[in-house]
N, C-alpha and C positions, 0 to 999 in steps of 0.2 A: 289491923289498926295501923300498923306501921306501915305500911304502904302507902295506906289513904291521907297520913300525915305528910310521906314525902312527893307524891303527887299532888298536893294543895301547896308545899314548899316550891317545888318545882315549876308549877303555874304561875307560881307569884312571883320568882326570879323572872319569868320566859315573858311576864306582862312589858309591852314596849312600854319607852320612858314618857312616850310622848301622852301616853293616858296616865299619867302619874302628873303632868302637867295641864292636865286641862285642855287636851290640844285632842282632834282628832282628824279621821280620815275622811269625811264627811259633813258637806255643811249643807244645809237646808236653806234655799233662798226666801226670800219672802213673801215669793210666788207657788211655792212649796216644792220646785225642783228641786233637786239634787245635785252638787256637785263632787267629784270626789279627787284626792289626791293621785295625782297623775295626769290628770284632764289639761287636755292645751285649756292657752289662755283664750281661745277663741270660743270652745265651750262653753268656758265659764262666764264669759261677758253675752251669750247666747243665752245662756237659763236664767243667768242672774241678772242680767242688767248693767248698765253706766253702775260702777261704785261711787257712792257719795264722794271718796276721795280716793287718789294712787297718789303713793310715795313711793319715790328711786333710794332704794337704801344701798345699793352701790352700784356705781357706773361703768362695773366690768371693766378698769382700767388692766393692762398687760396681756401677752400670751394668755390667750384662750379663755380672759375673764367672760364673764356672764353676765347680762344684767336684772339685776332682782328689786322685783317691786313688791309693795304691798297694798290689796283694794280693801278699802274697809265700806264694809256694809251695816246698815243698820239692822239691830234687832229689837228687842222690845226691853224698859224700864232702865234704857240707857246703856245698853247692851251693843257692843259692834264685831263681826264676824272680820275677821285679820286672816284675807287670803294671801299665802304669798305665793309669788309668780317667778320663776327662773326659767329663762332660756325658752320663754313659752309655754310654759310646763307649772300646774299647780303643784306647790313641794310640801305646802305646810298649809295646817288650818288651823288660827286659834282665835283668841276671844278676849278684849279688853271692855272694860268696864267706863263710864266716864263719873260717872253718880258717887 
């Protein structure tokens, strides 16, 4: 019994933060592709489409900055998928609300 207690402890430390936020490694476009974190940005505008909107959330100013945008796509009941994009590269996927 004690084992089975400290390996469901164990699990639960080792769960990434980023599923503790609502955020995950895979979004589903609304064409039912897939996309996943890691995926160039050229991918993702392949499976998924023009996003409704991109926002430059920094403009990679100095040594070796980067520049990171965010597409947001619609989903349903007021729902938008929040990809973000660095360096060409999907880094993050999460989910705003507008309702």
């Amino acid at each position: 019994m004690k084992l089975i207690i400290t390996i469901l402890v164990f699990l639960a430390l080792a769960t990434p933060a980023n599923a503790q936020r609502g955020e995950g490694s895979t979004f589903r476009c609304q064409n039912s592709k897939l996309v996943h974190v890691g995926d160039s940005a050229f991918l993702v505008a392949l499976k998924c489409g023009k996003p409704l909107h991109k926002e430059v959330i920094n403009t990679g100013y100095g040594k070796g900055g980067q520049i990171t945008s965010e597409w947001f796509y619609p989903m349903k009941n007021g729902w938008y998928g929040v990809l973000t994009i660095r360096a060409g590269k999907l880094i993050r996927i999460g989910t705003i609300q507008t309702k």
